[in-house]
MOPAC internal coordinates of N, CA, C and O (Angstrom, degrees):
PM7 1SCF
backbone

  N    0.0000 0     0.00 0     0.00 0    0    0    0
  C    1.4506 1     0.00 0     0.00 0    1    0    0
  C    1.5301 1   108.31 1     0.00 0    2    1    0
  O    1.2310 1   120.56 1   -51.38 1    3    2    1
  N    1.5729 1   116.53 1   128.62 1    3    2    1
  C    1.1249 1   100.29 1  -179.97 1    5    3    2
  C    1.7135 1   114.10 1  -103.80 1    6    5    3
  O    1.2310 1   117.97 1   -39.62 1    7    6    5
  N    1.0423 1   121.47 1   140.38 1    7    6    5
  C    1.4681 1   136.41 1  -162.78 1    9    7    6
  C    1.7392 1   116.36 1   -89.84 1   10    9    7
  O    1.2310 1   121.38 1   177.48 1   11   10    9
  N    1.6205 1   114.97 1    -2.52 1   11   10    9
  C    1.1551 1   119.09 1  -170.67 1   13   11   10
  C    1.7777 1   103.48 1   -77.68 1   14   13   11
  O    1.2310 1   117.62 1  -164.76 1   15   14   13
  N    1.1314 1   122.14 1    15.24 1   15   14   13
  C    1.5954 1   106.94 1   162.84 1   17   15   14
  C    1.7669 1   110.67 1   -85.68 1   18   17   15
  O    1.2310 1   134.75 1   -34.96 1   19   18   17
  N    1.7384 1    89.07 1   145.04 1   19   18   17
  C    1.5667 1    85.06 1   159.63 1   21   19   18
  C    1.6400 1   116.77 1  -135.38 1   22   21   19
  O    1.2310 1   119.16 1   -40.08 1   23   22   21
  N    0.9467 1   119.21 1   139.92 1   23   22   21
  C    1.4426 1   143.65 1  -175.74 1   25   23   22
  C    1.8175 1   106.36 1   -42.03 1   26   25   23
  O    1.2310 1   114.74 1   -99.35 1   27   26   25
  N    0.9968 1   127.57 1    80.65 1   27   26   25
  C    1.3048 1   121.54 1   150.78 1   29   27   26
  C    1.5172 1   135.79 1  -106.58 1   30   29   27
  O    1.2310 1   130.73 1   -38.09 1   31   30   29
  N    1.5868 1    96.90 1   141.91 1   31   30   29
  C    1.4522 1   102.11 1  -152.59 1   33   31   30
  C    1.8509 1    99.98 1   -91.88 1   34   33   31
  O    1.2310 1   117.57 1   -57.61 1   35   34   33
  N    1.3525 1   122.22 1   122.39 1   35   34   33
  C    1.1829 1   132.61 1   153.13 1   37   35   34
  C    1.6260 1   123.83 1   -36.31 1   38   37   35
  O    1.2310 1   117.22 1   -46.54 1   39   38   37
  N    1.7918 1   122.89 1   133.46 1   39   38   37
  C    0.8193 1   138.18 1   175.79 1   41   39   38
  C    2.1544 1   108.95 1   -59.00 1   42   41   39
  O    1.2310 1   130.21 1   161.17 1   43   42   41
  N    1.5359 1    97.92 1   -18.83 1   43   42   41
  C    1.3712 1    76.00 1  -153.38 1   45   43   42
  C    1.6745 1   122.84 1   138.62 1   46   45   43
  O    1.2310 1   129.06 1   101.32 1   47   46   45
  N    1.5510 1   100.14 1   -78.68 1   47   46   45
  C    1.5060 1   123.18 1   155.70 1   49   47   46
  C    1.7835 1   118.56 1  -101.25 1   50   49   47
  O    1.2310 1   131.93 1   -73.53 1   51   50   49
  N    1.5497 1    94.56 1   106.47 1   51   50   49
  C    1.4532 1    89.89 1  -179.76 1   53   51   50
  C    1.4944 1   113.17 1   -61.05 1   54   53   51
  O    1.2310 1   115.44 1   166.17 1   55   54   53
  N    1.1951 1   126.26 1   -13.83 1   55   54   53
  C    1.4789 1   125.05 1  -173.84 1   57   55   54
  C    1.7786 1   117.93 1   -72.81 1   58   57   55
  O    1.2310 1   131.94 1   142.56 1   59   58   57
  N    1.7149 1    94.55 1   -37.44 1   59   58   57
  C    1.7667 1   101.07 1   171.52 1   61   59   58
  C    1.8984 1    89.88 1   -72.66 1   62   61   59
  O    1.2310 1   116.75 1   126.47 1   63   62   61
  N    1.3053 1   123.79 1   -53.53 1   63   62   61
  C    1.9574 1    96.56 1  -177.35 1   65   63   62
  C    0.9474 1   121.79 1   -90.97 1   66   65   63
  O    1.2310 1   120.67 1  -113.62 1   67   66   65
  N    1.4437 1   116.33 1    66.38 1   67   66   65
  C    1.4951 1   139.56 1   157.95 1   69   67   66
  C    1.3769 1   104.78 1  -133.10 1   70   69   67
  O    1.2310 1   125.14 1   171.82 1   71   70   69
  N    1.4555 1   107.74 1    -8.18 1   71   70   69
  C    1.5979 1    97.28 1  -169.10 1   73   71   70
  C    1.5195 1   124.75 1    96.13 1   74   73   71
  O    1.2310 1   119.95 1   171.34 1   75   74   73
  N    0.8937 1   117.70 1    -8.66 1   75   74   73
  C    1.6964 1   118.92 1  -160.87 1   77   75   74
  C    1.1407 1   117.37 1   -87.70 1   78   77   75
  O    1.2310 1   117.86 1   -39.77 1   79   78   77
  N    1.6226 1   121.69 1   140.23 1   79   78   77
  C    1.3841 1   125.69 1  -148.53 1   81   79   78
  C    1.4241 1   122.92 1   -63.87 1   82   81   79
  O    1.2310 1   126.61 1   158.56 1   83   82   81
  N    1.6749 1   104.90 1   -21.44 1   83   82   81
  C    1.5263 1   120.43 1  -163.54 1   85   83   82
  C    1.2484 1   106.24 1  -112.95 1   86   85   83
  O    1.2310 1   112.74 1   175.13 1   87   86   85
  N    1.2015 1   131.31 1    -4.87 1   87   86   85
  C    1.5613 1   140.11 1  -158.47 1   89   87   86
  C    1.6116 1   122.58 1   -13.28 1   90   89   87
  O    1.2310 1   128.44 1   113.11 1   91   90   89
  N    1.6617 1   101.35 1   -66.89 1   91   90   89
  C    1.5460 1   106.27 1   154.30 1   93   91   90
  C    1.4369 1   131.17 1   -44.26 1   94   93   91
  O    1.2310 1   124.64 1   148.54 1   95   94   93
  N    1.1888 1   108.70 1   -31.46 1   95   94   93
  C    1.8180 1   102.22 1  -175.33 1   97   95   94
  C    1.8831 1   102.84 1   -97.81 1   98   97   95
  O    1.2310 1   119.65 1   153.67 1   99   98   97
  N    1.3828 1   118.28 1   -26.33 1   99   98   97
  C    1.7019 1   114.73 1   152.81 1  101   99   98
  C    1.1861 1   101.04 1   -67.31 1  102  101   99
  O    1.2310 1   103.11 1    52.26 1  103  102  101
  N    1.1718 1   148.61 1  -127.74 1  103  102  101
  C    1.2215 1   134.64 1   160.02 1  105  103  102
  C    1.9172 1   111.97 1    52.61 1  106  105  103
  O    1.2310 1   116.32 1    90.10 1  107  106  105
  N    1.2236 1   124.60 1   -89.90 1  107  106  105
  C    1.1456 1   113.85 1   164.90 1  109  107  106
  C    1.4823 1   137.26 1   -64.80 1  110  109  107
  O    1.2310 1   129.15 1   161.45 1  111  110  109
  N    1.2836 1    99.97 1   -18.55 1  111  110  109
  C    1.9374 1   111.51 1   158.99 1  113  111  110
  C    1.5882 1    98.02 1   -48.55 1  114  113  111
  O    1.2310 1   135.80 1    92.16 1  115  114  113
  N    1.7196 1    87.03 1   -87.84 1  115  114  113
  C    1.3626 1    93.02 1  -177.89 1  117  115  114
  C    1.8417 1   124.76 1   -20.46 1  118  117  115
  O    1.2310 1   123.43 1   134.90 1  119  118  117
  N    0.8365 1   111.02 1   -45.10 1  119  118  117
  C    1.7323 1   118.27 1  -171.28 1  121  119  118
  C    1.5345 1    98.28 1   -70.79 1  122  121  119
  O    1.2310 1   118.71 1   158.86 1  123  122  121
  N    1.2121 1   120.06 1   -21.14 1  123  122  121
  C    1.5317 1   112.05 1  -154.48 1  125  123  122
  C    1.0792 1    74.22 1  -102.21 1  126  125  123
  O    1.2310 1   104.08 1   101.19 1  127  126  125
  N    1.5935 1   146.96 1   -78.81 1  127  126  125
  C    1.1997 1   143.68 1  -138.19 1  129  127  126
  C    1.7417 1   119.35 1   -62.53 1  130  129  127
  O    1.2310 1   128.98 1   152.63 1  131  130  129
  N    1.4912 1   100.31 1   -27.37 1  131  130  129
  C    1.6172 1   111.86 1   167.51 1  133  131  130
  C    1.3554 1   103.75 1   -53.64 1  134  133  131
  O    1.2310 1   125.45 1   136.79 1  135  134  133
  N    1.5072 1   107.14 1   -43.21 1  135  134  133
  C    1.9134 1   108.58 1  -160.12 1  137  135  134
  C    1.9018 1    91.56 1   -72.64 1  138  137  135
  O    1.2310 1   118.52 1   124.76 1  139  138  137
  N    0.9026 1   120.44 1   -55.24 1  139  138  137
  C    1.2696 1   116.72 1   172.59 1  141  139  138
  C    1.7682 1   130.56 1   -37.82 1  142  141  139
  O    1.2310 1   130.48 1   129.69 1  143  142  141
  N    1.0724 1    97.39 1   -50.31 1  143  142  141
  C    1.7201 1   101.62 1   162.56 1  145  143  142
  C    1.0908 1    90.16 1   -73.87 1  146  145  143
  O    1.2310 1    96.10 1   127.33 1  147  146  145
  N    1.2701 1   159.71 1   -52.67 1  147  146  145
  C    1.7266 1   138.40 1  -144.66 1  149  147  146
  C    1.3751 1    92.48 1   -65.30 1  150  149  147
  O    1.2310 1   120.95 1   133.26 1  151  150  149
  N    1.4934 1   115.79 1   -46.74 1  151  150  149
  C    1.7633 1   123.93 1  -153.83 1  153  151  150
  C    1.8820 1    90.43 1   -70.85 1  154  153  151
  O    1.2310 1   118.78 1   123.44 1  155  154  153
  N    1.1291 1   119.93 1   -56.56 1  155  154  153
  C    1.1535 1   130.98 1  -179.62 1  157  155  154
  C    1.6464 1   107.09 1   -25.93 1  158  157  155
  O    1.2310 1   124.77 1    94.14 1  159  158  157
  N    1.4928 1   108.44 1   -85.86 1  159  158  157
  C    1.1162 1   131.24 1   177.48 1  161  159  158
  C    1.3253 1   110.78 1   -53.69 1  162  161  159
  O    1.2310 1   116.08 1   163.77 1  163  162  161
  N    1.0484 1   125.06 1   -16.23 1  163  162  161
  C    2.0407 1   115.59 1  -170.70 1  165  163  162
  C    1.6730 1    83.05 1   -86.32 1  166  165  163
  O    1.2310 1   116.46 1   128.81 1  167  166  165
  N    1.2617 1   124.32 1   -51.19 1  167  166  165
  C    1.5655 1   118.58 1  -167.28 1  169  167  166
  C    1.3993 1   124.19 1   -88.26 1  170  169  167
  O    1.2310 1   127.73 1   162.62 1  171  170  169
  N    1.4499 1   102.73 1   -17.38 1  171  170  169
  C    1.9742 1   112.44 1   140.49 1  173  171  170
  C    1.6008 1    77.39 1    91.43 1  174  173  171
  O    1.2310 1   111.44 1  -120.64 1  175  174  173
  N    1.5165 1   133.73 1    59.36 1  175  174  173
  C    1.3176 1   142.70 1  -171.49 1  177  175  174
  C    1.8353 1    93.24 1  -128.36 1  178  177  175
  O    1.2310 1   138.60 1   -50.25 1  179  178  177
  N    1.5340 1    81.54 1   129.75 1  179  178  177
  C    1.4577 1    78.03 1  -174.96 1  181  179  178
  C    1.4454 1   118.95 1  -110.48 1  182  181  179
  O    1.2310 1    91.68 1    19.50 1  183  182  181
  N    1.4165 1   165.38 1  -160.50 1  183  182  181
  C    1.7075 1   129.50 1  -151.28 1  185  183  182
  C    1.7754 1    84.27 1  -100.45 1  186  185  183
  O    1.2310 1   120.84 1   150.03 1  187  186  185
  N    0.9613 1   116.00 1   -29.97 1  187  186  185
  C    1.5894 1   112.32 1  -176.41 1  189  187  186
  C    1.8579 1   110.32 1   -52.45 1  190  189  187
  O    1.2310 1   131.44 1   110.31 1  191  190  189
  N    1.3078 1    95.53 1   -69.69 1  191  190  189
  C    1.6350 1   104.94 1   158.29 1  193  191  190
  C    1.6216 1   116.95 1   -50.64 1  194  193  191
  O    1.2310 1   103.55 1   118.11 1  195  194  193
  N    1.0147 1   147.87 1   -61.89 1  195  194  193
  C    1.2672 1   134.83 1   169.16 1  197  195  194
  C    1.4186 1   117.06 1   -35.64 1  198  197  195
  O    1.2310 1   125.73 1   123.36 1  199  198  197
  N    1.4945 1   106.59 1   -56.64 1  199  198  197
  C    1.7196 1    98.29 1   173.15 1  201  199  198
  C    1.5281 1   113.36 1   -75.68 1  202  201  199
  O    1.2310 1   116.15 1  -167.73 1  203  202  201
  N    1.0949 1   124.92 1    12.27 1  203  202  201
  C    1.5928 1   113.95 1   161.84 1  205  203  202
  C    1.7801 1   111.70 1   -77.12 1  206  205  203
  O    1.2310 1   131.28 1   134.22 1  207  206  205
  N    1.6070 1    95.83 1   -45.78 1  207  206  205
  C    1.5640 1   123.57 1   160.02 1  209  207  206
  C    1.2775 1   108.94 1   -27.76 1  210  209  207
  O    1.2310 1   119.18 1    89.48 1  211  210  209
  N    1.1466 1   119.18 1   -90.52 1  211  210  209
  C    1.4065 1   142.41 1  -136.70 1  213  211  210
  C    1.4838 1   101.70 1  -112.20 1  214  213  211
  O    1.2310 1   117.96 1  -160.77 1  215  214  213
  N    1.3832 1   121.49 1    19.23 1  215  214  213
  C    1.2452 1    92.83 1  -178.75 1  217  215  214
  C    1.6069 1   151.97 1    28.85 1  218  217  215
  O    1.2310 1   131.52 1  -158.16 1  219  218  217
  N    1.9780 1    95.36 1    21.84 1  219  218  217
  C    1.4611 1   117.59 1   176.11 1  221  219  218
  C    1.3723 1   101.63 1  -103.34 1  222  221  219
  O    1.2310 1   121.74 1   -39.18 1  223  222  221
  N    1.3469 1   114.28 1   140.82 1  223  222  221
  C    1.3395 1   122.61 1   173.31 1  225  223  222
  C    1.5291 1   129.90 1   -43.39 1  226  225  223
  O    1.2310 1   111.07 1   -80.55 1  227  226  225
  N    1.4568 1   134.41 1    99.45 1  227  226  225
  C    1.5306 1   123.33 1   168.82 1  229  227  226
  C    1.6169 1   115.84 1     5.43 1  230  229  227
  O    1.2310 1   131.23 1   126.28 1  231  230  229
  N    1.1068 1    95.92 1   -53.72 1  231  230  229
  C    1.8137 1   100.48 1  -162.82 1  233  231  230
  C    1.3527 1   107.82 1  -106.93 1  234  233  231
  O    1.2310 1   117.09 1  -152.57 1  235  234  233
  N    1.2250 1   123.14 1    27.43 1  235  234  233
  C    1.0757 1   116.89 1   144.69 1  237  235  234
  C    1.3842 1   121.24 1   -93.64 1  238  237  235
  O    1.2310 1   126.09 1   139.22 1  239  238  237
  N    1.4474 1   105.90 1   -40.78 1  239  238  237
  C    1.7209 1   118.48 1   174.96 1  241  239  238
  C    2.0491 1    97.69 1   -49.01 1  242  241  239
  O    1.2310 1   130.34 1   124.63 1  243  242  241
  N    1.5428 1    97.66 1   -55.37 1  243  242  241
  C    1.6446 1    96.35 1   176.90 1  245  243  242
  C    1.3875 1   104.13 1   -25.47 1  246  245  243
  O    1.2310 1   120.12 1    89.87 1  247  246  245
  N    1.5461 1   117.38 1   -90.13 1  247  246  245
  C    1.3820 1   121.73 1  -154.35 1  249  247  246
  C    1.5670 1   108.57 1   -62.80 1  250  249  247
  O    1.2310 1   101.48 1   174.76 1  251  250  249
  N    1.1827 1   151.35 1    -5.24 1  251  250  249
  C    1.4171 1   163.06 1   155.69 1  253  251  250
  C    1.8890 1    84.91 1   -63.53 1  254  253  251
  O    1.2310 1   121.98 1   114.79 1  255  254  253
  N    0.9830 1   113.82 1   -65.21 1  255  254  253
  C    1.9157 1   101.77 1  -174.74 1  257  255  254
  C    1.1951 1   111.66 1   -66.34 1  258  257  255
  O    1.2310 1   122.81 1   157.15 1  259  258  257
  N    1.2279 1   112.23 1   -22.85 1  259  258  257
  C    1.6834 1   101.56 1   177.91 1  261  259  258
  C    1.4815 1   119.36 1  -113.64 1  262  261  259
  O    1.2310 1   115.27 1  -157.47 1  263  262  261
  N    1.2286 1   126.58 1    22.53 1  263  262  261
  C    1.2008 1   152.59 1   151.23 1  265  263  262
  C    1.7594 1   124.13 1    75.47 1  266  265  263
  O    1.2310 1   133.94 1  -146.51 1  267  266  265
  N    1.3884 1    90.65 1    33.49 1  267  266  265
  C    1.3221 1   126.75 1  -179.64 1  269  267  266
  C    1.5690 1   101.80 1   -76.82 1  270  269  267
  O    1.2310 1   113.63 1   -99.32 1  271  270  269
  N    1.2524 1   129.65 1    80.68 1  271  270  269
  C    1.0995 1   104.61 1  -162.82 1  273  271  270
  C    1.9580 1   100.16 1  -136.05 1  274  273  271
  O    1.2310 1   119.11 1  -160.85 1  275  274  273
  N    1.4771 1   119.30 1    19.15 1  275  274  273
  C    1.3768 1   116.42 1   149.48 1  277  275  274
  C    1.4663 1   133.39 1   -35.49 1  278  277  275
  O    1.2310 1   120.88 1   142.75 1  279  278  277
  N    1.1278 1   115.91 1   -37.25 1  279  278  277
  C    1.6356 1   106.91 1  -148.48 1  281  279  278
  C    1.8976 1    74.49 1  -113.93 1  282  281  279
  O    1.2310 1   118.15 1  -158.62 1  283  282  281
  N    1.1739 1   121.13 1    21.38 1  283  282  281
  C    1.3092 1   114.53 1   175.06 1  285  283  282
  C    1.7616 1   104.46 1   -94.13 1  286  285  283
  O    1.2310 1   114.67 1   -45.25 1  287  286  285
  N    1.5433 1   127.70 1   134.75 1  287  286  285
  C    1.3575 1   123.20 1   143.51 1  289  287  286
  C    1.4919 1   113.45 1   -55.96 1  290  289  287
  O    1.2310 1   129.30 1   -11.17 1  291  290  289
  N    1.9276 1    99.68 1   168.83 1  291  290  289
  C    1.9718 1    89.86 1   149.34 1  293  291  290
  C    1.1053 1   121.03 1   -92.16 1  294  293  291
  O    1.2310 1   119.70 1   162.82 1  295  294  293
  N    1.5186 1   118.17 1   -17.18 1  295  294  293
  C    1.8261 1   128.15 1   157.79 1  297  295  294
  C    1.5306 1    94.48 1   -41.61 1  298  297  295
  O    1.2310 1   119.07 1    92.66 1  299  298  297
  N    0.8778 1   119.37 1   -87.34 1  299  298  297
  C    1.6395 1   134.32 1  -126.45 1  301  299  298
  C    2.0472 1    85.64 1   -63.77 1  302  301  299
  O    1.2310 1   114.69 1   136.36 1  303  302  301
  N    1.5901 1   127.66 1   -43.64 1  303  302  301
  C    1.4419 1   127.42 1   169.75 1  305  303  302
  C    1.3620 1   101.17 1   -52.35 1  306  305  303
  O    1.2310 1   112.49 1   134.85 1  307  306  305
  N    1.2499 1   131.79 1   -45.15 1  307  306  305
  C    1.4280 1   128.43 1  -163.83 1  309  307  306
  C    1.6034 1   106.05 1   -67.15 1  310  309  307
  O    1.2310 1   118.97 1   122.97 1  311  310  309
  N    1.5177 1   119.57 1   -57.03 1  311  310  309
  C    1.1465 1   106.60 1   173.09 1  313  311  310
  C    1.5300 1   128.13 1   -79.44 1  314  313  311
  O    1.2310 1   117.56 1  -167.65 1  315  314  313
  N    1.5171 1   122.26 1    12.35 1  315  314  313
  C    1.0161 1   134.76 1   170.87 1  317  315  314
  C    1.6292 1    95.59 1   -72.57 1  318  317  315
  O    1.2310 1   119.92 1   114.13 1  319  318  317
  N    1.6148 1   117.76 1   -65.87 1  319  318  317
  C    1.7256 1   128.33 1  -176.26 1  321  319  318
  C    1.4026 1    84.82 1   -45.10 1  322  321  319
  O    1.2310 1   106.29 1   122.73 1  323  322  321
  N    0.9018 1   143.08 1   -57.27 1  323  322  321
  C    1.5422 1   135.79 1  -141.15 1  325  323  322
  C    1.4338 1   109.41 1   -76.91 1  326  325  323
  O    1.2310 1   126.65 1   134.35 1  327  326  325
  N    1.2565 1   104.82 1   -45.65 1  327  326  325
  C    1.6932 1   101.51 1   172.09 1  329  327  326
  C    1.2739 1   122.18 1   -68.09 1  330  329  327
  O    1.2310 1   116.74 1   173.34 1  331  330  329
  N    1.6072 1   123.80 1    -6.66 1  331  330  329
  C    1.3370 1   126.33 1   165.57 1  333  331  330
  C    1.3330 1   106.30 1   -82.77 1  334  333  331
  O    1.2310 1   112.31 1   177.77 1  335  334  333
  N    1.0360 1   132.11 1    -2.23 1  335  334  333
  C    1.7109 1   136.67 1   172.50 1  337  335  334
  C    1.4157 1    96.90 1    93.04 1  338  337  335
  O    1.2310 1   117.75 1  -146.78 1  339  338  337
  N    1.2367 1   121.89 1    33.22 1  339  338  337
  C    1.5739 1   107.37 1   172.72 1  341  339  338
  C    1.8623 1   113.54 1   -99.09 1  342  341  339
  O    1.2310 1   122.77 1   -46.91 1  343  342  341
  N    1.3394 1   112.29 1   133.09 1  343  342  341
  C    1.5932 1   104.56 1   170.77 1  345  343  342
  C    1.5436 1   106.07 1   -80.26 1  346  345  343
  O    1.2310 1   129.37 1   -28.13 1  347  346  345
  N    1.7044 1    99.55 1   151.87 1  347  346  345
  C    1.4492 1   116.97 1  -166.46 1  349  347  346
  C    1.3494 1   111.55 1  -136.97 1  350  349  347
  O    1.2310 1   121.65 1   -72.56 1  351  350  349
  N    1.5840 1   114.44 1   107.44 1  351  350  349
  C    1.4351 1   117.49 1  -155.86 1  353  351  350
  C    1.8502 1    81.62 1  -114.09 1  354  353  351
  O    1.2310 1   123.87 1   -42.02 1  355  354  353
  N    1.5348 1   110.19 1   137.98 1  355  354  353
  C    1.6391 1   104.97 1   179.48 1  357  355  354
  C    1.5802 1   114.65 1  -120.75 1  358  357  355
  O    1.2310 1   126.96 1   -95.12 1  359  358  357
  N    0.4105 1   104.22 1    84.88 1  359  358  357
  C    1.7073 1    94.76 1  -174.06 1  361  359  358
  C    1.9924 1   113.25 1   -88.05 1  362  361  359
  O    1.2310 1   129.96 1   -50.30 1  363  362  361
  N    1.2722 1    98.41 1   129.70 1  363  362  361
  C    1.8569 1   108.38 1  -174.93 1  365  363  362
  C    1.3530 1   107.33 1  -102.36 1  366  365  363
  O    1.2310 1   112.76 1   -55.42 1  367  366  365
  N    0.8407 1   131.28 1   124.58 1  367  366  365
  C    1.6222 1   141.25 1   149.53 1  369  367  366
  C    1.7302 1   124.53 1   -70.80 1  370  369  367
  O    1.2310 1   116.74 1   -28.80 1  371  370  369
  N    1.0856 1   123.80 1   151.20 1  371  370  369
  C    1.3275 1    98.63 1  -178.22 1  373  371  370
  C    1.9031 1    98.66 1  -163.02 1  374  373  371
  O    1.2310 1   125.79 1   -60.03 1  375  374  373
  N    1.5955 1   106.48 1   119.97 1  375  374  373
  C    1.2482 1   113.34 1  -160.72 1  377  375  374
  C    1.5877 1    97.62 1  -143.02 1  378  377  375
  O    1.2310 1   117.53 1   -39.34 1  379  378  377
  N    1.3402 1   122.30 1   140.66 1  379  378  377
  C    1.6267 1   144.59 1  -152.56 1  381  379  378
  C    1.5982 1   102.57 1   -63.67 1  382  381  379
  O    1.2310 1   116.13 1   -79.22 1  383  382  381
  N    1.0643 1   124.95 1   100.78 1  383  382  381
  C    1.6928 1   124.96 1   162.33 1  385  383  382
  C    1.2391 1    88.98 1    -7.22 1  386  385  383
  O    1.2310 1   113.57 1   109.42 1  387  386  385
  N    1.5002 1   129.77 1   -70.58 1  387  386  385
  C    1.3989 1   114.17 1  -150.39 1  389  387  386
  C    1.2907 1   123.72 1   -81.33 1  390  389  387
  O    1.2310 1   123.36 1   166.34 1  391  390  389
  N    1.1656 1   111.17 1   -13.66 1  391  390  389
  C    1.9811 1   114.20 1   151.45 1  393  391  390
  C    1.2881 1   119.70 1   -47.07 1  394  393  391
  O    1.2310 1   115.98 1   126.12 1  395  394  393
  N    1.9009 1   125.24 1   -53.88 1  395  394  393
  C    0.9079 1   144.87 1  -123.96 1  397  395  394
  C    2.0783 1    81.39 1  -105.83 1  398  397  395
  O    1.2310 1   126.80 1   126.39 1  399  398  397
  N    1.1177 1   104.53 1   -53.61 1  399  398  397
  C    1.5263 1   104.30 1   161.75 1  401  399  398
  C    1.6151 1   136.75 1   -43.89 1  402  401  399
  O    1.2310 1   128.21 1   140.70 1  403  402  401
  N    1.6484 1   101.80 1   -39.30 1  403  402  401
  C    1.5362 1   112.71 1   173.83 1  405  403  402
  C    1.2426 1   111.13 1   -85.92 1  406  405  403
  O    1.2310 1   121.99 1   164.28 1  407  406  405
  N    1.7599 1   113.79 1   -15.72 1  407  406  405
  C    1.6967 1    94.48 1   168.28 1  409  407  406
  C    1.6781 1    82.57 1   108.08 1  410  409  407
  O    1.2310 1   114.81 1   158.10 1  411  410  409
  N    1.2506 1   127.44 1   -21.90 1  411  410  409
  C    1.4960 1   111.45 1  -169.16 1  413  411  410
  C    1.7040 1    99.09 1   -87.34 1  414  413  411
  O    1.2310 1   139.74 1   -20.16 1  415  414  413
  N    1.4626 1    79.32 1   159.84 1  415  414  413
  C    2.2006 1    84.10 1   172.25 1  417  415  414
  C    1.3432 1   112.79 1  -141.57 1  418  417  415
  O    1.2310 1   120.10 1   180.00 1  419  418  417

């Protein structure tokens, strides 16, 4: 067995420990787009059927499943959830780059 791993503990958002410039706003894609496949999948709607729904494009639901999710706002996910009849309560936190840098919270 080799023993050379070491245990590091995640911020939280894997996107800030990767480094990445936007972390928070991937980060909240990401969160929205999970809820979207959940809604998807709980009602067994498939992107063809959703856009009959929602009057959102097939291929947009696509790239939300396949996690293509750049050219996405968090508006534009929000009223995506919303047209599936889901309520969307948001709540922001908001704490100093330079906390978030020293590791403090």
């Amino acid at each position: 067995m080799d023993d050379d791993f070491e245990l590091i503990h995640g911020s939280g958002n894997v996107f800030r420990d990767f480094g990445r410039p936007n972390a928070n706003v991937e980060q909240a894609r990401a969160i929205l787009a999970a809820k979207i496949i959940r809604t998807l999948d709980k009602r067994g709607l498939s992107t063809r059927e959703a856009e009959r729904l929602t009057g959102v494009s097939h291929s947009e639901f696509s790239r939300i499943r396949n996690a293509r999710l750049t050219h996405f706002t968090i508006d534009r996910m929000i009223t995506i959830l919303e047209k599936l009849d889901e309520d969307i309560e948001v709540d922001v936190t908001f704490k100093s780059r330079h906390s978030l840098q020293q590791g403090i919270h």
